[in-house]
VOPAGU-2260 file (C-alpha; in pm, 1 decimal, decimal comma):
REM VOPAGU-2260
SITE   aa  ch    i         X         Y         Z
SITE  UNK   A    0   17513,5    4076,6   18183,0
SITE  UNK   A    1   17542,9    3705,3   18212,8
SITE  UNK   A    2   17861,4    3578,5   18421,1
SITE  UNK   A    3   17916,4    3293,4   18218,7
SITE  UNK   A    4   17906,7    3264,5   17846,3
SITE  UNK   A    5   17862,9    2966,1   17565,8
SITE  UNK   A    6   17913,5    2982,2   17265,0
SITE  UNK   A    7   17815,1    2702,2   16979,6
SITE  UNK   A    8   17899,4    2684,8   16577,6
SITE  UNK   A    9   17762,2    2352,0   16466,8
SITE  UNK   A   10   17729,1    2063,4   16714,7
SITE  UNK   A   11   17574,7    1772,8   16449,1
SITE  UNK   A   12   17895,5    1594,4   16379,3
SITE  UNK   A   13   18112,2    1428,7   16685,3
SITE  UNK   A   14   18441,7    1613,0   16624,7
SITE  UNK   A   15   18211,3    1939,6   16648,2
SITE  UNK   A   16   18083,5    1790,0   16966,7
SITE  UNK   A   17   18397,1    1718,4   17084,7
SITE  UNK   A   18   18519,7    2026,3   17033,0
SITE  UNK   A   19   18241,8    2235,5   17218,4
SITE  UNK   A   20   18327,7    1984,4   17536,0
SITE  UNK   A   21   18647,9    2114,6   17524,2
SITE  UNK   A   22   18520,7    2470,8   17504,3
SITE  UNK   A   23   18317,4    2394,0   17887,9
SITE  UNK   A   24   18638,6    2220,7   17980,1
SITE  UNK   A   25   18377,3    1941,4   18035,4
SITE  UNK   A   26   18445,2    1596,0   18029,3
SITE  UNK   A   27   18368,1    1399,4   17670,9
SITE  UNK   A   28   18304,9    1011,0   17642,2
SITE  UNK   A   29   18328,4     855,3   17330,8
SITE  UNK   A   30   17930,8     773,1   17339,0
SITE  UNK   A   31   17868,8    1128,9   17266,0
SITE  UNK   A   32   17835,1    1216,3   17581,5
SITE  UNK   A   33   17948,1    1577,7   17749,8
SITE  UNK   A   34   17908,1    1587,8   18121,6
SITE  UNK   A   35   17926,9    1970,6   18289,7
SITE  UNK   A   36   18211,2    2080,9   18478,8
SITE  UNK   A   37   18160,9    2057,0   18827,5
SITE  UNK   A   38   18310,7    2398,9   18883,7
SITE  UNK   A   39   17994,3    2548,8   18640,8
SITE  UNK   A   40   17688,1    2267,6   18727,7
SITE  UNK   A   41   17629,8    1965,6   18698,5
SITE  UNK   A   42   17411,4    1736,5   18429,1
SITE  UNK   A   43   17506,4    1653,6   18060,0
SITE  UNK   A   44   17417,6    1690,5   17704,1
SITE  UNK   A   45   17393,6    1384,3   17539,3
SITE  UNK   A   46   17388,6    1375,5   17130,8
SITE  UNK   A   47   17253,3    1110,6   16887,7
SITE  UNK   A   48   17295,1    1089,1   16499,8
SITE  UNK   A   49   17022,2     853,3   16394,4
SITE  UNK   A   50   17076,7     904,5   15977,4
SITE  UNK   A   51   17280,7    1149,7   15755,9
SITE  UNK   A   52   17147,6    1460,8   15757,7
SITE  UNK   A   53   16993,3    1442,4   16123,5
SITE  UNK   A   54   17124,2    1503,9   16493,8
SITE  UNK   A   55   16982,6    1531,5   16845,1
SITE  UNK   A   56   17075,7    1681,9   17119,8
SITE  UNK   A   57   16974,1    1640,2   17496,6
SITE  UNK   A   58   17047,5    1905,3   17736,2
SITE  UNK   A   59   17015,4    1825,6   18126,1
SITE  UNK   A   60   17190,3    2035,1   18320,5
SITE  UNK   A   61   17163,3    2320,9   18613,6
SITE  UNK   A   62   17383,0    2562,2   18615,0
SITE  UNK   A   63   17529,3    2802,7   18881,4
SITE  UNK   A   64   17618,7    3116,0   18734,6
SITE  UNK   A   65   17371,1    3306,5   18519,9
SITE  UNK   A   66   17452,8    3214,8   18173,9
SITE  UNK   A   67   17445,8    3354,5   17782,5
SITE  UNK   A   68   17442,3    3107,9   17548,4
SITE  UNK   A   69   17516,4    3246,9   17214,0
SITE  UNK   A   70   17431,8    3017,5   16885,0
SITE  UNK   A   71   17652,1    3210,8   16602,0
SITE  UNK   A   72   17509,2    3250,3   16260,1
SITE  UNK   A   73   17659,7    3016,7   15966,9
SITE  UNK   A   74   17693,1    3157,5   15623,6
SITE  UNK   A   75   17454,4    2975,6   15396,8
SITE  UNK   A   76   17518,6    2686,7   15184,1
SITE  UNK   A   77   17402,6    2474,1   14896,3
SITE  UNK   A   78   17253,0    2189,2   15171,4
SITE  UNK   A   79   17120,7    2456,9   15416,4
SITE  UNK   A   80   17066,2    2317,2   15791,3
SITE  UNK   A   81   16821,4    2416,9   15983,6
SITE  UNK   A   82   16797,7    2390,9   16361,0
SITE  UNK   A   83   16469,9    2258,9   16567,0
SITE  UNK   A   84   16515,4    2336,2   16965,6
SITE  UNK   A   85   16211,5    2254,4   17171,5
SITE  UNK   A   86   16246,2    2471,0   17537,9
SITE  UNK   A   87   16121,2    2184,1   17826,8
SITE  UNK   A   88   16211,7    2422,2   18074,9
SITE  UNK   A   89   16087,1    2774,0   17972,1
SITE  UNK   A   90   16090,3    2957,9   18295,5
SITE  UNK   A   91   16442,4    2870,0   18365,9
SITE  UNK   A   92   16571,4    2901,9   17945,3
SITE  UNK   A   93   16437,8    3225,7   17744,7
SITE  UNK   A   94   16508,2    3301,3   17405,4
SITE  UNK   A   95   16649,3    3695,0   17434,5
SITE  UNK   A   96   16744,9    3813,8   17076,2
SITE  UNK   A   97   16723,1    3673,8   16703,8
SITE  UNK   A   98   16960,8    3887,1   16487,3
SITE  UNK   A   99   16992,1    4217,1   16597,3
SITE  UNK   A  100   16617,6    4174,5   16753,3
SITE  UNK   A  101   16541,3    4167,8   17133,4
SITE  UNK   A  102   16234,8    3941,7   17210,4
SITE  UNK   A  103   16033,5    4108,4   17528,8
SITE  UNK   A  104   15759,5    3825,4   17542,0
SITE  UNK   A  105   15802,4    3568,9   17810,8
SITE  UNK   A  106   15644,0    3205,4   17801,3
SITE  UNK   A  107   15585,3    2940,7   18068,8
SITE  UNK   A  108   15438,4    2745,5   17830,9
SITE  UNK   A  109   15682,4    2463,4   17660,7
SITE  UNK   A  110   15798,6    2626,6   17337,5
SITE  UNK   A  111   16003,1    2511,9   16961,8
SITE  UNK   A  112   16158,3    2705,1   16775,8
SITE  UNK   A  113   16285,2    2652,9   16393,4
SITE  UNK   A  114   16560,0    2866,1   16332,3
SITE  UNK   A  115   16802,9    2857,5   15990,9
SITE  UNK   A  116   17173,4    2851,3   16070,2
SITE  UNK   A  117   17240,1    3184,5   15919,9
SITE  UNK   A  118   17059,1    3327,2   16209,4
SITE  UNK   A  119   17214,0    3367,7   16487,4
SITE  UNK   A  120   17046,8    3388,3   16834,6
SITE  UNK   A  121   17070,8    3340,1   17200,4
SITE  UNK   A  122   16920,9    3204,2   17526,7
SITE  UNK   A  123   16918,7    3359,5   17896,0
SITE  UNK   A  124   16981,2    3060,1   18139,2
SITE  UNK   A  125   16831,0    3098,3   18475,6
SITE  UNK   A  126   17109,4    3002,1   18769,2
SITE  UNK   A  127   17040,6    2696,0   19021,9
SITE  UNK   A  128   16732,6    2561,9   18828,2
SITE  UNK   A  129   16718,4    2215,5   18580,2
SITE  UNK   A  130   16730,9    2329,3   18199,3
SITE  UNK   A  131   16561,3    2098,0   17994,3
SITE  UNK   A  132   16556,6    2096,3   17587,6
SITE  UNK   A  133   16567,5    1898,8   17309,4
SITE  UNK   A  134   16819,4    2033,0   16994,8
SITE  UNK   A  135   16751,0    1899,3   16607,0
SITE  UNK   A  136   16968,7    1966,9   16345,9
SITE  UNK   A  137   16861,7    1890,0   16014,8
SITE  UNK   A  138   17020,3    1945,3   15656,1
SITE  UNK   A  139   16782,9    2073,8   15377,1
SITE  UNK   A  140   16868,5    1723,6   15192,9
SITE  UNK   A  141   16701,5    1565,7   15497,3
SITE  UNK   A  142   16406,1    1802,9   15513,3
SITE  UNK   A  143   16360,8    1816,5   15153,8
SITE  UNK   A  144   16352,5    1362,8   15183,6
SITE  UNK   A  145   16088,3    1425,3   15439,2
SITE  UNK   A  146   15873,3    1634,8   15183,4
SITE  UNK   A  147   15906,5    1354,1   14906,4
SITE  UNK   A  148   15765,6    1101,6   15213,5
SITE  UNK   A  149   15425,2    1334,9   15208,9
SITE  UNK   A  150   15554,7    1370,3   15536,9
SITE  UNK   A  151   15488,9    1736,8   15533,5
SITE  UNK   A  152   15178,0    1798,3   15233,4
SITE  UNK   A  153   15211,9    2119,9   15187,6
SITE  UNK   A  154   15271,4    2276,5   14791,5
SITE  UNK   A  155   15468,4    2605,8   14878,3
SITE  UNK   A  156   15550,0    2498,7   15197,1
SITE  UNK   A  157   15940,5    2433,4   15025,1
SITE  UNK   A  158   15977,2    2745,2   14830,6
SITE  UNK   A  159   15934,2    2917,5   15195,8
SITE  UNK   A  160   16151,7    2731,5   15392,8
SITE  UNK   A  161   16507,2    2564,2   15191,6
SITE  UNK   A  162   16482,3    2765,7   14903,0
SITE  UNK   A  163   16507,9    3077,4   15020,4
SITE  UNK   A  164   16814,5    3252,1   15099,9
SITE  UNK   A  165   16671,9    3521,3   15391,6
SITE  UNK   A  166   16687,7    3434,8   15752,0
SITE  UNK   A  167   16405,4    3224,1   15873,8
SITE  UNK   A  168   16303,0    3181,8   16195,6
SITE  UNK   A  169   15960,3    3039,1   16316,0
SITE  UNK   A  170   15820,8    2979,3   16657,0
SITE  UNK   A  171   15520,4    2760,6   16851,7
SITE  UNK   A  172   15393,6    2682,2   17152,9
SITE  UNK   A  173   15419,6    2319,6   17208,0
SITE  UNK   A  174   15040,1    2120,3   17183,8
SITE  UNK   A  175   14984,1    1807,1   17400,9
SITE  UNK   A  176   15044,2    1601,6   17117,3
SITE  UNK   A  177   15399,9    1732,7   17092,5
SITE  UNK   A  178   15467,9    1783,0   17432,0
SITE  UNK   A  179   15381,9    1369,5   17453,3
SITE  UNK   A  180   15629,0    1325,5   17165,7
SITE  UNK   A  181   15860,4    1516,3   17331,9
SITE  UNK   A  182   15863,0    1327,8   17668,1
SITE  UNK   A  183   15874,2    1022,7   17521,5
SITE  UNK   A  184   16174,2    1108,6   17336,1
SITE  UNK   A  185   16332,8    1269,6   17572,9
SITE  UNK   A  186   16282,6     925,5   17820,8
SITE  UNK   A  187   16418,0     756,1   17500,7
SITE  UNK   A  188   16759,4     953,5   17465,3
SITE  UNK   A  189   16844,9     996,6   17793,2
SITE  UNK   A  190   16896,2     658,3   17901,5
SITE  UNK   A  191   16993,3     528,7   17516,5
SITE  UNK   A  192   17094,0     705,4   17295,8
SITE  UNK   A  193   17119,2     447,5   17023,1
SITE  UNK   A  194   16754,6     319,3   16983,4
SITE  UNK   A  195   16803,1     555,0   16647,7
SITE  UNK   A  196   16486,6     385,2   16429,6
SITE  UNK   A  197   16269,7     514,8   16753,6
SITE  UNK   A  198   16414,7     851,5   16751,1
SITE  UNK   A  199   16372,1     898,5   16382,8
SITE  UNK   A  200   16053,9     827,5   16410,9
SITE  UNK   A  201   15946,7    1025,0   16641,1
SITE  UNK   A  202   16152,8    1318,9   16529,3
SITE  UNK   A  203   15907,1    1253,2   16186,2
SITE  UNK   A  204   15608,4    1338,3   16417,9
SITE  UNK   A  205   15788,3    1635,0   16583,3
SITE  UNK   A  206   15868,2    1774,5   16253,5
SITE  UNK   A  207   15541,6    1697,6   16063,6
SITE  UNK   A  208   15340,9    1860,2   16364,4
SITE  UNK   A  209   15539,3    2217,3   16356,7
SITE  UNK   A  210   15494,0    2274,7   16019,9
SITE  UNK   A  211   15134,1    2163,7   16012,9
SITE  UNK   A  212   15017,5    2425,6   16293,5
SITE  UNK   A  213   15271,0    2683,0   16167,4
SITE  UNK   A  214   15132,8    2673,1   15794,7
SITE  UNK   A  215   14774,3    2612,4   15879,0
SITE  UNK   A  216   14570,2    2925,1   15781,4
SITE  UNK   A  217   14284,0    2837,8   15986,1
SITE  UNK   A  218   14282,7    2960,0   16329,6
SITE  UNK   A  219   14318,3    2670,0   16605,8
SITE  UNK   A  220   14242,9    2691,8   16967,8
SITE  UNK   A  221   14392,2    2370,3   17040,3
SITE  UNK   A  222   14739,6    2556,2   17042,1
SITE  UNK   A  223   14893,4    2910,8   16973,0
SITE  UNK   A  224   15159,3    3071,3   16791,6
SITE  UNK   A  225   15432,1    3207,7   17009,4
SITE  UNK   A  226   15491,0    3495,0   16742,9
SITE  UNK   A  227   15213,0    3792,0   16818,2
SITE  UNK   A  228   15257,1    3940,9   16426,3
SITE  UNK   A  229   15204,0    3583,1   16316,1
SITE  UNK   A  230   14838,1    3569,5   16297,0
SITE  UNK   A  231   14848,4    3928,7   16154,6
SITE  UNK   A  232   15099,0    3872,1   15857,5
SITE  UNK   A  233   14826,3    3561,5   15807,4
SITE  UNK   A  234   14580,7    3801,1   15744,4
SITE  UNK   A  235   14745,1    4046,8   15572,4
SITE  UNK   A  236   14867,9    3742,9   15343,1
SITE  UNK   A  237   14478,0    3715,6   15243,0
SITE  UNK   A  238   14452,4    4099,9   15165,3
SITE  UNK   A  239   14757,3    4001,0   14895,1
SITE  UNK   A  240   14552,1    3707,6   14756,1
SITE  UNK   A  241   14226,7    3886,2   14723,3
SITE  UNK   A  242   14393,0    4163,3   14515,4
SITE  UNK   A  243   14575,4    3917,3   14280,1
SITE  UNK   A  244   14332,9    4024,0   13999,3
SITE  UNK   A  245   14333,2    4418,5   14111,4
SITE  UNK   A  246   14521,8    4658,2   14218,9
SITE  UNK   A  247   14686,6    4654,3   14549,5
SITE  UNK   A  248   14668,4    4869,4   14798,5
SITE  UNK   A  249   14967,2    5093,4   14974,1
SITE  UNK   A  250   15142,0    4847,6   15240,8
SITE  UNK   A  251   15059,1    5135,7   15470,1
SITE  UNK   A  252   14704,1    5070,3   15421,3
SITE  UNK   A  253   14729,5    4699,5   15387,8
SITE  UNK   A  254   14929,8    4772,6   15751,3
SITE  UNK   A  255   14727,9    4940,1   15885,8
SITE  UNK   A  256   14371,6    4709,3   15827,1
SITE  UNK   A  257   14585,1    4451,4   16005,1
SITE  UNK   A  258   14692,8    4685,0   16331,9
SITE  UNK   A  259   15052,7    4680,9   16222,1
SITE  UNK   A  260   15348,2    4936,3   16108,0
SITE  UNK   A  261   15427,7    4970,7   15794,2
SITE  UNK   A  262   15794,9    4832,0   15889,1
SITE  UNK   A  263   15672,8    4599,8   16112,2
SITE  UNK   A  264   15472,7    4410,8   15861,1
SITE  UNK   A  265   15757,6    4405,3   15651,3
SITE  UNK   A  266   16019,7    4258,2   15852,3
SITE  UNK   A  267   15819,0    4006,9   16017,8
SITE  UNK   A  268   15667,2    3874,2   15676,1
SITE  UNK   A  269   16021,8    3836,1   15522,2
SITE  UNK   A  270   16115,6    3638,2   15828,3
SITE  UNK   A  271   15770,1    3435,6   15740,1
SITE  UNK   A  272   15755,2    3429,4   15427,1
SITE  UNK   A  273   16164,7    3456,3   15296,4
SITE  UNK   A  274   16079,9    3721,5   15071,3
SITE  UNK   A  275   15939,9    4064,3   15027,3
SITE  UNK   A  276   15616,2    4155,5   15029,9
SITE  UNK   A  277   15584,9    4256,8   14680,7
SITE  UNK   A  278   15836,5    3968,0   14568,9
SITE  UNK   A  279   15564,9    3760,6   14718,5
SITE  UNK   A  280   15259,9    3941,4   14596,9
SITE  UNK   A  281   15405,3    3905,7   14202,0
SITE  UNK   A  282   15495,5    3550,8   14230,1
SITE  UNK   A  283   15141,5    3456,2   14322,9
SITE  UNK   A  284   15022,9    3715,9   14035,0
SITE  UNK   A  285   15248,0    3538,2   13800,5
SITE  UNK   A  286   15129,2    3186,3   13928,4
SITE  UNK   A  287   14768,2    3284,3   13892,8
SITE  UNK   A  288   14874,8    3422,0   13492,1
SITE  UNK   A  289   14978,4    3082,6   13404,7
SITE  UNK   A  290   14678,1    2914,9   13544,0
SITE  UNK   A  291   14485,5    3139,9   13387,2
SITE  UNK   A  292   14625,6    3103,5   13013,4
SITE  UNK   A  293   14655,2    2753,7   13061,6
SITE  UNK   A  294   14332,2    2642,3   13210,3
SITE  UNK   A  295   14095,4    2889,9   13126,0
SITE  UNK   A  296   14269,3    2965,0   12771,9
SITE  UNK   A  297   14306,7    3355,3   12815,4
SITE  UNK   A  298   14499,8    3504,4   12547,9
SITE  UNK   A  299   14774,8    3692,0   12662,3
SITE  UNK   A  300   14566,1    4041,1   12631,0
SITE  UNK   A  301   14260,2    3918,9   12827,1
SITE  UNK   A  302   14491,9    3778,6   13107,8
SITE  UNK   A  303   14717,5    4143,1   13127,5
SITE  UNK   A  304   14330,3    4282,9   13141,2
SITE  UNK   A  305   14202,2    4047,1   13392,9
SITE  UNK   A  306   14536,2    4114,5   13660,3
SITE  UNK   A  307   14488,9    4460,5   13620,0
SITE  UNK   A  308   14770,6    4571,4   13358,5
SITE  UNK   A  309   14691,1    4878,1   13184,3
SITE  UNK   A  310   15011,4    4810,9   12948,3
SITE  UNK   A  311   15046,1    4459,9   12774,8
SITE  UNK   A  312   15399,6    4524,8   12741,7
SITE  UNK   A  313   15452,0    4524,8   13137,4
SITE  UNK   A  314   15295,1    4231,1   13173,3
SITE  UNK   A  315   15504,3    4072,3   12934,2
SITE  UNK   A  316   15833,3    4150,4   13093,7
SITE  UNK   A  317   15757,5    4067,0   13454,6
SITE  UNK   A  318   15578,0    3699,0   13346,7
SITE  UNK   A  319   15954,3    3655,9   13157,1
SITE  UNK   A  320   16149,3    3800,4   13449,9
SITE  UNK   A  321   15949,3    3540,0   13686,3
SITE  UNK   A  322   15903,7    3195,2   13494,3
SITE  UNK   A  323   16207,2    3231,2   13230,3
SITE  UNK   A  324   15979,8    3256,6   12912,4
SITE  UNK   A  325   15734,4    3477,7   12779,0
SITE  UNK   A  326   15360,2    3449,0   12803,9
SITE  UNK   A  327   15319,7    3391,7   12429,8
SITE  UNK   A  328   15590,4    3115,3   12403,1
SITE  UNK   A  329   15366,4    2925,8   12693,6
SITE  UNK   A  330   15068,0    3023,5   12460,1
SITE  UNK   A  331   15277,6    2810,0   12221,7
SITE  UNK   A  332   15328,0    2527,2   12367,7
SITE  UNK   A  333   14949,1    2447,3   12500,6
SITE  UNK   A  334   14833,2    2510,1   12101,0
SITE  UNK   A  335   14881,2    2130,7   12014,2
SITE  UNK   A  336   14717,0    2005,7   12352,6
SITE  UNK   A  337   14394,5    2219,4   12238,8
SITE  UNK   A  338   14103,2    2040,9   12087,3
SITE  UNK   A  339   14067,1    2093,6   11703,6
């Protein structure tokens, strides 16, 4: 067990700052600036708020007790935060358990993590040896702003992250292009930490980059995901797509094709995903429906017949249960836009 414990809530606004100085019995400066308690270390964490919805903050300390630091969970809201922590120092700062889950895999590698503040997790800190990392909180207004930008190009890539209500929690090793970002921001905020337009900016890169590897479905050997399942729950996302218009197989089977548990598979493409597997599966069937009777002009028989429905009627109630209206009020509403 670690001899010294930390334990953090929300550290984006100053008076939650504050307050977590006073936990260390560390000495706060009004420039948002907590330096360690001689007694526990030495170093500081420095914090920056460059716009609304966005703080940053610098840790750079060594410690001389082994230490727990314990980042509670925060029930979810309407404007959902999310927290971005890129690990400079990963031999000396190891992320032990997400939830009630124990992570066993160790990385030397720099590392970032994207964790929502309803999970909670914590981080073994290695005594007598510099700690190093970089802390973003963002609120899902912020995220969602840099979405409208085209920042982040990706269609679904909301409904999977700020729209979902499960616990979401995504990790990556760092590329050279982000560990370059992330030097040069770190330089940045340690020795100012009011050059804000700079740190926004490069925060946009930091941000635009993690999501871009994370979400691309093409395998890259310029970097690697941290999570092991990731690349499988990838591929077992295709088996879902290429049955869209058949029936599915057992998630045993689907499982098993991609070397994983049944259980396995499930929990780690919720935590991908936000949703279950079949919650996921229909949505997409749904999706493709519409397409189908909108584009292709499929009455509502010939698209139950080409997803596979044996019964019209079932078809029927889970296209109303997912987009709010039945199939033959969309039929409806497309009959003026057809050609006479």
């Amino acid at each position: 067990m670690a001899d010294y414990q930390v334990h953090i809530t929300r550290l984006h606004t100053d008076r939650s700052f504050a307050s977590f100085a006073d936990s260390l019995n560390a000495q706060f400066s009004q420039d948002n600036l907590i330096t360690v308690n001689p007694a526990v270390g030495r170093g500081f964490i420095r914090k920056t708020n460059p716009e609304e919805g966005l703080s940053v903050r610098l840790w750079n300390v060594i410690l001389n007790q082994q230490t727990r630091l314990f980042k509670h969970a925060i029930a979810g809201s309407a404007n959902r935060g999310f927290n971005l922590i890129y690990i400079l120092t990963p031999e000396h700062c190891q992320l032990k358990t997400i939830g009630t889950h124990t992570q066993f895999n160790n990385y030397d590698a720099r590392t970032s993590y994207l964790l929502a503040e309803d999970v909670e997790y914590d981080f073994d800190i290695v005594p007598y040896h510099p700690v190093q990392a970089i802390d973003i909180s963002v609120s899902a207004d912020w995220l969602k702003a840099q979405f409208n930008k085209k920042i982040l190009p990706f269609p679904d890539l909301w409904e999977r992250t700020v729209k979902t209500d499960a616990p979401f929690v995504l990790s990556d090793i760092c590329s050279t292009t982000v560990n370059l970002t992330i030097n040069e921001l770190f330089e940045v905020i340690i020795h100012d930490g009011t050059r804000h337009a700079v740190v926004r900016s490069l925060i946009a890169v930091l941000v635009s980059e993690f999501f871009k590897k994370i979400f691309n479905r093409q395998p890259n050997e310029a970097y690697a995901i941290k999570d092991v399942h990731f690349e499988k729950i990838m591929e077992a996302e295709n088996i879902l797509l290429a049955h869209l218009q058949k029936n599915l197989p057992s998630l045993e089977k689907i499982a098993q094709s991609v070397a994983l548990s049944e259980s396995t598979f499930k929990r780690h493409f919720k935590a991908i995903f936000g949703k279950s597997i079949y919650e996921y599966y229909l949505e997409k069937k749904m999706d493709l429906a519409k397409q189908l009777m909108i584009e292709n002009s499929l009455t509502v028989n010939d698209t139950a017949e080409r997803l596979g429905y044996e019964k019209v009627s079932n078809f029927i109630e889970i296209f109303k249960k997912h987009h709010g209206y039945s199939p033959g009020v969309l039929k409806k509403k497309r009959l003026p836009d057809r050609p006479d």
